[in-house]
C-alpha positions as semicolon CSV with decimal commas, in nm:
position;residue;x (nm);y (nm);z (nm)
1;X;-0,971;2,767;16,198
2;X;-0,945;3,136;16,387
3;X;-1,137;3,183;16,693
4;X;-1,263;3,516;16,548
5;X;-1,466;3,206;16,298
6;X;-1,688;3,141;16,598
7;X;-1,668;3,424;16,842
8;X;-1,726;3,781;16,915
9;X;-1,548;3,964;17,157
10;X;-1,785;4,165;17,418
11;X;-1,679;4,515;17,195
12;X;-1,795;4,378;16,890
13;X;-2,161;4,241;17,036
14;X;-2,196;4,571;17,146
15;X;-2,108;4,727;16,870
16;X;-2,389;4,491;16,685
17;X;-2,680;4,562;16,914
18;X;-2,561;4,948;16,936
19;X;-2,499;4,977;17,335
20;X;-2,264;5,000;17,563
21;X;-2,005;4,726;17,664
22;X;-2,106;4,743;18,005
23;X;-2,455;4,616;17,901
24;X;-2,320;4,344;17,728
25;X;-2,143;4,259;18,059
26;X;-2,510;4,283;18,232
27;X;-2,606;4,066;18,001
28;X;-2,359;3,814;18,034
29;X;-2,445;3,858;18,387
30;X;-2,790;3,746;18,373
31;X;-2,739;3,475;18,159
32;X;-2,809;3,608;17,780
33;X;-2,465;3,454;17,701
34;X;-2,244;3,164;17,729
35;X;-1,926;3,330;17,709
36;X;-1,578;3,176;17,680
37;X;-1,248;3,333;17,863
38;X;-0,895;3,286;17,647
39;X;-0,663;3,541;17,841
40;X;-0,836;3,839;17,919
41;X;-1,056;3,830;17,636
42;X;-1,430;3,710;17,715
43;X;-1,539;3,586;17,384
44;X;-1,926;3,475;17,299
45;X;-2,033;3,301;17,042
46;X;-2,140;3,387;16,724
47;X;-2,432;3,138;16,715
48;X;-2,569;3,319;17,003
49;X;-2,572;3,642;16,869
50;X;-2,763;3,545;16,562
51;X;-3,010;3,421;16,759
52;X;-3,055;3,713;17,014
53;X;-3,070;3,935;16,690
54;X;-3,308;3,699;16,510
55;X;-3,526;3,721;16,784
56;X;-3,502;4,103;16,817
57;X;-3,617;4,161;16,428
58;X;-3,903;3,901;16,505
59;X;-4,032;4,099;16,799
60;X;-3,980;4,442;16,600
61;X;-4,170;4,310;16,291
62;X;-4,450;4,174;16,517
63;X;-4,432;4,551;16,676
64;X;-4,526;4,682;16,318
């Protein structure tokens, strides 16, 4: 089992939701995220991010 299996790094979530890493930081910030620290690497988890975008498509088909 890889710790890339249940984690993103901050680049990649950004890289998913199309911003900038130093929102993803904000987020983590205010809360959006558990994240995990290994090193120098902040990783969040995966389960997470399928939820913040599952929520985002919800609230963009509602939109419609």
């Amino acid at each position: 089992m890889k710790i890339s299996d249940h984690f993103f790094t901050e680049s990649q979530v950004a890289s998913i939701f199309g911003v900038n890493r130093i929102t993803i930081w904000r987020w983590i910030k205010e809360g959006k995220f558990d994240t995990q620290k290994i090193g120098q690497e902040v990783l969040i988890p995966k389960w997470q991010v399928e939820l913040i975008k599952e929520d985002k498509a919800k609230r963009e088909r509602t939109r419609l």
